[in-house]
N, C-alpha and C positions, 0 to 999 in steps of 0.2 A: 509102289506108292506107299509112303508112310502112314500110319495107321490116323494121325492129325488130320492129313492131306482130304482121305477117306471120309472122316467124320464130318470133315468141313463141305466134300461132295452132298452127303445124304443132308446135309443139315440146310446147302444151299435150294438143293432138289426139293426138301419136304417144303421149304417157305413158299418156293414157288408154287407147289400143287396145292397150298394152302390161301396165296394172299397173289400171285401175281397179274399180272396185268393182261391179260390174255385179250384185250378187246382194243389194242393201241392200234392206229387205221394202219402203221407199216411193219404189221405181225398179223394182215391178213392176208393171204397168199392170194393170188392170180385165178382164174377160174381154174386152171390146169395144173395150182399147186403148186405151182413156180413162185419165185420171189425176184419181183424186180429190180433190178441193179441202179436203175434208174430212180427209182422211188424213193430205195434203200440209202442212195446218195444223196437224195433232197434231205430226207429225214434226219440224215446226218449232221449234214452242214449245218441245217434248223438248231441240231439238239446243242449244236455247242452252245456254249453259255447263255443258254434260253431256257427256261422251265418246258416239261412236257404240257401244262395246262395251258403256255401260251403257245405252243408250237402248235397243237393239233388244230384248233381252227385256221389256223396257217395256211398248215399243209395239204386242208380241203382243198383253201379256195388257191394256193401254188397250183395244183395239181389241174383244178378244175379249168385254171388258164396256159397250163403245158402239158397236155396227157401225158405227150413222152420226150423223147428225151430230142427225137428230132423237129418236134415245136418247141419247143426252150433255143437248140439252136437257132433257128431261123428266126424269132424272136430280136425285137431290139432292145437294147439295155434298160433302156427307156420303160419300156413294158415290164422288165422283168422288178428296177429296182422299185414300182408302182406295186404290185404284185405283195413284194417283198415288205413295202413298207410297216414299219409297226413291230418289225422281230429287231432292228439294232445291226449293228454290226455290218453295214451295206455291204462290204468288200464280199463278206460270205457270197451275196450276192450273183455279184459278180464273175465269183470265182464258179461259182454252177453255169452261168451259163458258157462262161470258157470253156468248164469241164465237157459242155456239152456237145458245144463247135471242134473243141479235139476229137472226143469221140467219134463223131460225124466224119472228119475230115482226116484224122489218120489211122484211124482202126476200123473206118467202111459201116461204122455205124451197129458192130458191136463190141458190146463193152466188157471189157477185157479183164479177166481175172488174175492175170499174176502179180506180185508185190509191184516189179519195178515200170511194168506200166500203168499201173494203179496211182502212184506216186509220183507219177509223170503229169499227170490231169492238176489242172490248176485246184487249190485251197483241200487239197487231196495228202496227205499228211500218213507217215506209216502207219497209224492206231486206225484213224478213219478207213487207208486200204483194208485193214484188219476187219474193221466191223462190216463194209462193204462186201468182206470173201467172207465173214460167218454168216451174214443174215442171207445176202442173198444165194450164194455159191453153196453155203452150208459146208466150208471148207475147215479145218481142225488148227485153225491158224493162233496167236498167241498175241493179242494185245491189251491193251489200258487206255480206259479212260476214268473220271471222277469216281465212278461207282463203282467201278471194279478196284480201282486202286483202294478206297475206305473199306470195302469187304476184306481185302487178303491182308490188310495195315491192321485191321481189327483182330484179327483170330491168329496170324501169326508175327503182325510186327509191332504190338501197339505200346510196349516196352520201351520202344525205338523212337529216336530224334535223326532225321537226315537219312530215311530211308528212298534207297536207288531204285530206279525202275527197273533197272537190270535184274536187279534181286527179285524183285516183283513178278518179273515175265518170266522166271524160272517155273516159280510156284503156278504160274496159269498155264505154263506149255504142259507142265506136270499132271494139272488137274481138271485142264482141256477133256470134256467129253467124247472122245475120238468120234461115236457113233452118232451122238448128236448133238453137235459145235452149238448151231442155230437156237436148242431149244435151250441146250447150255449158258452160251451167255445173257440171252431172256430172262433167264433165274437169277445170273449173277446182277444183272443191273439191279434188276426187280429188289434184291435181298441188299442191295449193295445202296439202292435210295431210303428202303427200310430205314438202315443203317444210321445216314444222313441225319434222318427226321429224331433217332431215337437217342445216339451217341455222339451225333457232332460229324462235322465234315474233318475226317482223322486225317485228309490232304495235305494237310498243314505238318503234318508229320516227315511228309516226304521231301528230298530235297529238291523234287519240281514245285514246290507250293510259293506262290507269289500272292498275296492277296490282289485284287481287285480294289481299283479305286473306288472311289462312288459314283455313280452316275451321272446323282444330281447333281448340276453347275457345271459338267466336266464338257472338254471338247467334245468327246462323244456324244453329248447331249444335245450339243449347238450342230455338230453334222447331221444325226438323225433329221433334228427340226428343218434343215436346208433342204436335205431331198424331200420329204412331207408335203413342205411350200410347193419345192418344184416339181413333184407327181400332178400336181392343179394345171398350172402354166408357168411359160420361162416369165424371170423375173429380172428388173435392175439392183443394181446393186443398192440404190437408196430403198426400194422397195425391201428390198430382204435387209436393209438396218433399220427400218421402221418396224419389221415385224421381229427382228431378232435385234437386240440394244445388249449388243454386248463388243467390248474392245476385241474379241478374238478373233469376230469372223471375219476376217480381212483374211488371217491366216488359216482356216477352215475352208474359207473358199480358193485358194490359194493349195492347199493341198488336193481337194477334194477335184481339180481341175487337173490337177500332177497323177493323178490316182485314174484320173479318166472316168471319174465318176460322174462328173458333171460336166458341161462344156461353157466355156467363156468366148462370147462374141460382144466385142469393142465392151460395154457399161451390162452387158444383158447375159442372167447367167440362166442356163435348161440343162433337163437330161439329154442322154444323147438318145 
């Protein structure tokens, strides 16, 4: 390992024992010291494009209404996207409790550590397998997400316009803590949100950076508001354009019923 590489180790390790987050609820292990894969995979799904501040009251009361993973499957969607509502993004949703009815139904109901059936699981993506096999497997495996990518973009590519992830996963398989993956990228996040708040989101450097539309007025905003409604009770269509007065939702609901998010019978739209 390069002498950089090294520096950038002790330097990630010292912030962590210095400033990290040591008390986030899925960075507390199991009575038995185990980490669960199942938890580890809520938490994930959550974390994407969601702040930690609004994820963890979330992922109480997620949890408090799926202990594990085979109440989530048996679960109806219905339940889960109510559950869910208020984090965005419903698909995420959805996709956990697929994740969960696979599990159940072709792995016997435990959940599987290697890349390619990791990645087989719906809304299940190679970084997310990755964080899945460090946090909870505490496996020495190599990926990226926001915070990781602005930490190794700072210290070795910030020079740099249109850097590749490839390039990226080099330096992390490189400086992968072999002994201890789990506590490893803890520090890297931790050091890597630091980062965020102090230098900028350096993502934009990279040639996966897309910004983000805005939320407000966007179709994503008119979806969220449709299931919200309908966590209450199923609703007519003039009912949801009296509460929602916008030219889209025709096409919002119209998707979100293609998506199997919602269910349309004759004028009357509900979860399923």
């Amino acid at each position: 390992m390069q002498r950089a590489e090294q520096d950038f180790q002790q330097l990630v390790w010292r912030y962590y024992e210095q400033h990290g987050r040591h008390d986030l609820p899925w960075r507390v292990p199991e009575p038995d010291g185990s980490f669960d894969p199942y938890k580890i995979m809520v938490s994930e799904l959550m974390l994407q494009q969601t702040q930690v501040s609004r994820v963890i009251p979330k992922y109480y009361e997620f949890l408090e209404s799926f202990p594990s993973l085979e109440a989530l499957a048996k679960a109806t969607l219905g339940s889960v996207l109510t559950a869910w509502s208020g984090l965005g993004y419903n698909r995420r949703a959805k996709f956990l409790w697929q994740a969960a009815e696979k599990v159940m139904r072709d792995f016997q109901g435990v959940f599987p550590q290697e890349t390619a059936q990791l990645v087989s699981l719906p809304g299940v993506g190679k970084n997310t397998a990755g964080a899945i096999q460090a946090y909870a497997f505490n496996q020495p495996v190599a990926f990226i997400e926001t915070n990781i990518r602005t930490a190794y973009i700072h210290h070795f590519f910030e020079d740099r316009v249109g850097v590749g992830d490839a390039e990226i996963l080099e330096l992390v398989a490189r400086t992968v803590d072999r002994k201890e993956p789990r506590l490893w990228y803890w520090a890297l996040m931790d050091y890597g949100s630091y980062l965020k708040q102090t230098v900028g989101n350096l993502n934009k450097l990279s040639k996966t950076y897309s910004k983000q539309s805005p939320f407000q007025g966007s179709k994503r905003q008119i979806r969220g508001h449709v299931i919200r409604l309908l966590t209450e009770h199923p609703l007519s269509l003039s009912q949801l354009t009296q509460a929602i007065s916008d030219p889209r939702l025709p096409d919002v609901l119209e998707a979100l019923v293609a998506e199997q998010l919602i269910i349309q019978d004759g004028n009357v739209y509900s979860l399923h």
